[in-house]
PASEBA-1860 file (N, C-alpha, C; in nm, 3 decimals):
! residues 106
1> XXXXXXXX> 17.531/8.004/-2.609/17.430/7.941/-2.527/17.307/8.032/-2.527 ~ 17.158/7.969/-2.544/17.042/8.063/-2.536/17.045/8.115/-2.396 ~ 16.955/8.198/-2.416/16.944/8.313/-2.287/16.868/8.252/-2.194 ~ 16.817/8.107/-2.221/16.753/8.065/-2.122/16.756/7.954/-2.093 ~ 16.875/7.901/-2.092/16.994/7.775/-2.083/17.147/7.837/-1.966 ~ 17.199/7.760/-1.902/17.285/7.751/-1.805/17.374/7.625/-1.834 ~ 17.489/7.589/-1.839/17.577/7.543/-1.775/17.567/7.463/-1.664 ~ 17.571/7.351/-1.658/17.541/7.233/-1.556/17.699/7.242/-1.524
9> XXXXXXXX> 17.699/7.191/-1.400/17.840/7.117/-1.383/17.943/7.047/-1.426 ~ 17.839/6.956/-1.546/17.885/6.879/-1.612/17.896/6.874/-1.779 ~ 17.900/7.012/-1.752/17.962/7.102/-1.903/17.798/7.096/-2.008 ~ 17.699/7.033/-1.946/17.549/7.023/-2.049/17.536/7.151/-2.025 ~ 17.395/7.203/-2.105/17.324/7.293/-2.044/17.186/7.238/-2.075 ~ 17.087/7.346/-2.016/17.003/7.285/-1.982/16.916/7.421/-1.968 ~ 16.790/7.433/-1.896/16.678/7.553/-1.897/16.687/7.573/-1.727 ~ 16.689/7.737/-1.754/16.643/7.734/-1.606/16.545/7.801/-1.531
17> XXXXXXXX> 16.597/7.847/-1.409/16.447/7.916/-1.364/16.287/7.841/-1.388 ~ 16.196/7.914/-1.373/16.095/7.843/-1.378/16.051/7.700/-1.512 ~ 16.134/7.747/-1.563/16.125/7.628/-1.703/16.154/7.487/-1.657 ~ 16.256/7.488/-1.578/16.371/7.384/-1.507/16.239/7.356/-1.389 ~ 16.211/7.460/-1.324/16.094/7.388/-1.234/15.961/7.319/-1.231 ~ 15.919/7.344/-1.374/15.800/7.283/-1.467/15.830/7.160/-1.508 ~ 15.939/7.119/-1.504/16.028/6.973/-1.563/16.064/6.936/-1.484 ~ 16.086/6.953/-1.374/16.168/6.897/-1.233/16.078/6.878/-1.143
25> XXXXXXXX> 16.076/6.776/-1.020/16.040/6.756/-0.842/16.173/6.767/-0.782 ~ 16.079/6.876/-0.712/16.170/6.840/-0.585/16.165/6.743/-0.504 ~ 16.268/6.677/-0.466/16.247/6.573/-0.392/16.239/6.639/-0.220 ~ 16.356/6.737/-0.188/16.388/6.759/-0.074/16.436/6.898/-0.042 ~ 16.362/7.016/-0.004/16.476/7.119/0.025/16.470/7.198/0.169 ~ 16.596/7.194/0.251/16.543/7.254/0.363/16.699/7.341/0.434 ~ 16.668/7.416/0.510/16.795/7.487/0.610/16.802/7.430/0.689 ~ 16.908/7.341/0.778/16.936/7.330/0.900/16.931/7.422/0.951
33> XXXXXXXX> 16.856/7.376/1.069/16.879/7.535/1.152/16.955/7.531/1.237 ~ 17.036/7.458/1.311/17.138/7.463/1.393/17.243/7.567/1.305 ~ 17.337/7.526/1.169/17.410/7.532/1.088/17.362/7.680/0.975 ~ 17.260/7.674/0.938/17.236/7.743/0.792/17.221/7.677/0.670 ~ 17.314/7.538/0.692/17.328/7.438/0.540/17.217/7.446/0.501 ~ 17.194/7.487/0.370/17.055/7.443/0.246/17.116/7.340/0.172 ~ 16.999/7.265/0.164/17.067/7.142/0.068/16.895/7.158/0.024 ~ 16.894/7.067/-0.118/16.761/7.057/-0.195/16.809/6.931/-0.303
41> XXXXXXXX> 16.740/6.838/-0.330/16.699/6.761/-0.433/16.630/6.758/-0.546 ~ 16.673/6.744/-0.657/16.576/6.789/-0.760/16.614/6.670/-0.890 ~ 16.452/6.607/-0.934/16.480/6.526/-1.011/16.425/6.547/-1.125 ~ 16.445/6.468/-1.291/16.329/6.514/-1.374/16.171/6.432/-1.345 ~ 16.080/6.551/-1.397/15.921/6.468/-1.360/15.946/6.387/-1.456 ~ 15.912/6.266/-1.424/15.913/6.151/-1.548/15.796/6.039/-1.457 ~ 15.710/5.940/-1.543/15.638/5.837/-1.524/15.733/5.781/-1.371 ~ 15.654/5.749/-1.304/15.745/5.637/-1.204/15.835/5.508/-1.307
49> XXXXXXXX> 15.924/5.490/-1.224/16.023/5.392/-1.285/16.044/5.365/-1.408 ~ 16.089/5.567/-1.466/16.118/5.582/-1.612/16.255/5.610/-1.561 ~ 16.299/5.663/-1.488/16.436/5.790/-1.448/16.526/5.687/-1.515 ~ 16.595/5.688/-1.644/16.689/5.605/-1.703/16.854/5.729/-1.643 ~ 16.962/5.650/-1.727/17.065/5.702/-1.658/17.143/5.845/-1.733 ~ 17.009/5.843/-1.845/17.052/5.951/-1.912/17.040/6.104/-1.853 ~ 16.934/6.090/-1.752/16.872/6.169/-1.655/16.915/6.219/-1.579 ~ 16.931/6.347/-1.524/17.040/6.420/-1.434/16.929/6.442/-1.277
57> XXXXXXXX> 17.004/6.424/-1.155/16.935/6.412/-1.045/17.015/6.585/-0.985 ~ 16.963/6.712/-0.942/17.047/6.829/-0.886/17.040/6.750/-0.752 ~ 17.178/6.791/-0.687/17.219/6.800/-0.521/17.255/6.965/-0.495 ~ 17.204/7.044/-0.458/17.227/7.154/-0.403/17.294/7.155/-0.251 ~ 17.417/7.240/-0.249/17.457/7.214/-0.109/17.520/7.386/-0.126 ~ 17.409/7.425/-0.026/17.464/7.599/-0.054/17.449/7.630/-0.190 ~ 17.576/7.710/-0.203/17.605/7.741/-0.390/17.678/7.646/-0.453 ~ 17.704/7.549/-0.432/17.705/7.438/-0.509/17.594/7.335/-0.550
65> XXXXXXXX> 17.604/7.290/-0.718/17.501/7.201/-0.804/17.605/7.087/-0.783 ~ 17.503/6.956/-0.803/17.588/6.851/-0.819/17.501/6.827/-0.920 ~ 17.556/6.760/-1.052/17.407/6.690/-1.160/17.489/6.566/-1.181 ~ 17.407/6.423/-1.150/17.441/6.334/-1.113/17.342/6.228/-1.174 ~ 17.370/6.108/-1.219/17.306/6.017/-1.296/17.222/6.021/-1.173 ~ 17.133/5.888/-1.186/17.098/5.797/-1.057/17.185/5.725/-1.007 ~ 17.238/5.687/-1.028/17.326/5.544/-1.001/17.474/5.630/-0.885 ~ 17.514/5.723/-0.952/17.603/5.848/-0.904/17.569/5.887/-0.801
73> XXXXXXXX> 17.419/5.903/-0.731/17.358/5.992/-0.700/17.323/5.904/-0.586 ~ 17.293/5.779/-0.619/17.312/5.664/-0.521/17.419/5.630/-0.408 ~ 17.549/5.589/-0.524/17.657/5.572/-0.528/17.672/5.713/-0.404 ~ 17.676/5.814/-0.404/17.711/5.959/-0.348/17.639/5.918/-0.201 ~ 17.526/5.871/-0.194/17.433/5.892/-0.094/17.525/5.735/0.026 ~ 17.527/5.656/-0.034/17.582/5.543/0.007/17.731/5.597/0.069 ~ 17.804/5.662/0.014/17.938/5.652/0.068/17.984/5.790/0.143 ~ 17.838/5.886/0.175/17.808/6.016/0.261/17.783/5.898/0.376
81> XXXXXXXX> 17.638/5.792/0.368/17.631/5.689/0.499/17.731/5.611/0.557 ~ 17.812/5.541/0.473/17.966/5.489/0.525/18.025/5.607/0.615 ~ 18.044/5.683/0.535/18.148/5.802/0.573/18.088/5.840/0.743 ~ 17.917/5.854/0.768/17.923/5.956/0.884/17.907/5.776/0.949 ~ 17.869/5.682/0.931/17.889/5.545/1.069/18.090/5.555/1.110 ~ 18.126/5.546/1.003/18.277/5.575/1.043/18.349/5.668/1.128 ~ 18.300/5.761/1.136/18.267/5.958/1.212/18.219/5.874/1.343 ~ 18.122/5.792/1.326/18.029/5.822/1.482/18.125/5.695/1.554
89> XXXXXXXX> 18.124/5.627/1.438/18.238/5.468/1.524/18.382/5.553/1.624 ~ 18.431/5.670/1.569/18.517/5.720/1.632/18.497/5.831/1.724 ~ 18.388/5.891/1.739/18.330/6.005/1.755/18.207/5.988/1.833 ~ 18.150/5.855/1.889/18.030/5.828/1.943/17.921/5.951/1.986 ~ 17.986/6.078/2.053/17.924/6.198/2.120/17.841/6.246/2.054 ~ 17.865/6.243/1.877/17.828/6.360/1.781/17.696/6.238/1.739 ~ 17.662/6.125/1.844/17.523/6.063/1.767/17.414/6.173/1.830 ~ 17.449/6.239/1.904/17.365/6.362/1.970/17.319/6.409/1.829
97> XXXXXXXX> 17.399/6.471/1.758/17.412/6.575/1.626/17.246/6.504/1.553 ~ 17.303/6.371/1.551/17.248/6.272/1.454/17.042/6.309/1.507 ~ 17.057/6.243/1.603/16.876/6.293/1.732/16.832/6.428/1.725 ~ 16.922/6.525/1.757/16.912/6.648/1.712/16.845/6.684/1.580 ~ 16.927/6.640/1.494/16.897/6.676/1.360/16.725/6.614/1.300 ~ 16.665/6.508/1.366/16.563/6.455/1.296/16.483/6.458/1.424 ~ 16.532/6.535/1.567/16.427/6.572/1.644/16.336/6.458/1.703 ~ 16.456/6.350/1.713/16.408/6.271/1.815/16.416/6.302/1.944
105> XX> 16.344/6.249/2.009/16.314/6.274/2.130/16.392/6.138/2.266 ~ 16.513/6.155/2.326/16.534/6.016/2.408/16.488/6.003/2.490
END
């Protein structure tokens, strides 16, 4: 592997460091601050409504990469939303967590 290529998750490689950031948006990166969790989004720069499925989307969660089609990446985001309405359907208290977190105000 070149010296300036990495290992994806998904056995590709690819460029990194600033190379990877010249080719990429971020979509999203931030710390909870209650928690510490870093999470970040990262897609390739491409024309609007080019991102085909050949295209890898990063999910950063801590020290974990996720590299994920779109559709995957969708698919992922959709069944994280199932997953926490199911949490709160049993768990009603933790919709606090939910206000908290995006700093609404009741």
């Amino acid at each position: 592997m070149a010296e300036h290529e990495a290992a994806t998750p998904t056995g590709k490689s690819g460029p990194t460091g600033a190379k990877r950031e010249q080719r990429s948006l971020t979509l999203l990166d931030m710390i909870w601050p209650e928690t510490g969790l870093q999470t970040m989004s990262r897609l390739p720069r491409k024309p609007q409504d080019q991102l085909g499925e050949d295209d890898l989307i990063e999910l950063q969660i801590d020290f974990v990469t996720l590299a994920l089609t779109p559709l995957e990446f969708i698919q992922l985001a959709s069944f994280l939303r199932m997953s926490i309405d199911g949490l709160l359907d049993h768990h009603p208290a933790l919709q606090r967590a939910v206000v908290n977190a995006f700093d609404i105000k009741s």
